[in-house]
C-alpha positions as CSV (number, residue, x, y, z in Angstrom):
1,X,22.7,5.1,-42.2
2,X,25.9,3.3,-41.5
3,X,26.0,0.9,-39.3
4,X,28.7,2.5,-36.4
5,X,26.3,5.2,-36.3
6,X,23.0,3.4,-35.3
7,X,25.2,1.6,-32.9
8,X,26.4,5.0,-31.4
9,X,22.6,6.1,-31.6
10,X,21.7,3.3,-29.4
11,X,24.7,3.8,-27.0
12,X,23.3,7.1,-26.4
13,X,20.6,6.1,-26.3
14,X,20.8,3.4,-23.4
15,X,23.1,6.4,-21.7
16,X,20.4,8.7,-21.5
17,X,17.8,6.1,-20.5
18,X,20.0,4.8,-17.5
19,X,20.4,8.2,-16.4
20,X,24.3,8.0,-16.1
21,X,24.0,5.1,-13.7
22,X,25.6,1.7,-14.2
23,X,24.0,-1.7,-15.0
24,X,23.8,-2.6,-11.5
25,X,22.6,0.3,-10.1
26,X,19.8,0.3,-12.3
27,X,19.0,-3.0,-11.3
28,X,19.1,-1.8,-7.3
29,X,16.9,1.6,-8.2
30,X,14.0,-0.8,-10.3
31,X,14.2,-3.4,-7.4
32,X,13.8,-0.8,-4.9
33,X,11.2,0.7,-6.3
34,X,9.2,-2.8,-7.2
35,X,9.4,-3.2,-3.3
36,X,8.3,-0.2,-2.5
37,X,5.3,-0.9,-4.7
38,X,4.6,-3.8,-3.6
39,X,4.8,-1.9,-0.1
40,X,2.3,0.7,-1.5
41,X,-0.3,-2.3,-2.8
42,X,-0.3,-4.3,0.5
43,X,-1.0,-1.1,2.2
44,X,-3.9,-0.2,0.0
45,X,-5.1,-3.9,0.3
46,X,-5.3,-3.7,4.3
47,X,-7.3,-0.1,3.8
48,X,-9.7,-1.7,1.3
49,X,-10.0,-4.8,3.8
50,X,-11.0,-2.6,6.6
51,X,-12.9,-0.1,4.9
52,X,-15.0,-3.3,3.9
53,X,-15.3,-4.7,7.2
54,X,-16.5,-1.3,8.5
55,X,-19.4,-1.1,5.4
56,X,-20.4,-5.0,6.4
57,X,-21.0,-4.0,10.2
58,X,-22.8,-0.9,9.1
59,X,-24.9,-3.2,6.9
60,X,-25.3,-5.8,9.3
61,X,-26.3,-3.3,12.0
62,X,-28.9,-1.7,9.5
63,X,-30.7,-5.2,8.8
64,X,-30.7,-6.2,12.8
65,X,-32.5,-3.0,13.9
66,X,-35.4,-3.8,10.6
């Protein structure tokens, strides 16, 4: 395979896997979406954290009243 066409392979390549968007908005989309992930985790943390809280009263209650 000549060496233009790999290069036009990988052009199209990079086209179709930036969805027709430039460099720089591809950048803003990922960072976006790393925030709203880390948005997502910190959320999920505070659920755990209470949902753990809640168990530790329940077992703390269940071992006063023994």
């Amino acid at each position: 395979m000549p060496e233009n066409d790999l290069d036009l392979q990988i052009e199209r390549m990079l086209d179709a896997a930036m969805d027709g968007l430039t460099p720089h908005q591809v950048l803003i989309k990922a960072s976006l979406a790393e925030a709203a992930n880390v948005a997502e985790r910190a959320a999920a943390i505070e659920k755990n954290r209470e949902r753990a809280l809640r168990l530790l009263a329940a077992i703390e209650k269940s071992q006063s009243q023994q």
